[in-house]
C-alpha positions as CSV (number, residue, x, y, z in Angstrom):
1,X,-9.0,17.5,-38.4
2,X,-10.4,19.3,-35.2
3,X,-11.0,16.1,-33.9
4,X,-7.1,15.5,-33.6
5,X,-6.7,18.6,-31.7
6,X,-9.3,17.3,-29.3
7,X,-8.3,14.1,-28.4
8,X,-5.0,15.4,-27.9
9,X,-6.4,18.2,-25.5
10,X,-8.6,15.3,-23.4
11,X,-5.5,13.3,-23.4
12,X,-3.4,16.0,-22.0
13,X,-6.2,17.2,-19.4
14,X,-6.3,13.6,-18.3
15,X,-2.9,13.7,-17.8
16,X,-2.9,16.6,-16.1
17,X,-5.5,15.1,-13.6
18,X,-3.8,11.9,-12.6
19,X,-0.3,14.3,-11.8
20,X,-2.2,16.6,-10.0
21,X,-3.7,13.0,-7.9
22,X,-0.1,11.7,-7.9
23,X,1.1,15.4,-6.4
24,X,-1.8,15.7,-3.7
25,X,-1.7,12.0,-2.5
26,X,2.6,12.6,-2.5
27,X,1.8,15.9,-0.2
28,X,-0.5,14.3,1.9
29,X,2.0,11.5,2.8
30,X,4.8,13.9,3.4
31,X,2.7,15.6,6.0
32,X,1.6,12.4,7.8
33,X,5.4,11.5,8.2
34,X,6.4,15.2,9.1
35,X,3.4,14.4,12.0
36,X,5.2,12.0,13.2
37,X,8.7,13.5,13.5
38,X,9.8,11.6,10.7
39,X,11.7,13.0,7.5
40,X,10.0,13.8,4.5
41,X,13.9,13.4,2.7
42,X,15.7,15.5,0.9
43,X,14.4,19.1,0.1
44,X,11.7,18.7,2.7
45,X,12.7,21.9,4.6
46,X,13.8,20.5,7.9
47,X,17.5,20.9,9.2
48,X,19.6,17.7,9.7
49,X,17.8,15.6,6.5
């Protein structure tokens, strides 16, 4: 039964990485369109969005 627990576990840390890839590409966007003077949308911090 310990192998149950351990496919679940990869599955969830393999989750976990393509989020945390998903969350760093999302960031780096955000702060090539705050380098322009553009946006980022709503919650992004800057007055007037």
């Amino acid at each position: 039964m310990w192998y149950f627990a351990w496919v679940l576990g990869v599955g969830f840390a393999v989750l976990l990485a393509i989020l945390n890839a998903l969350w760093i590409d999302n960031e780096e966007a955000r702060a090539a369109l705050a380098g322009r003077g553009e946006g980022g949308g709503p919650g992004d911090g800057q007055p007037g969005a």
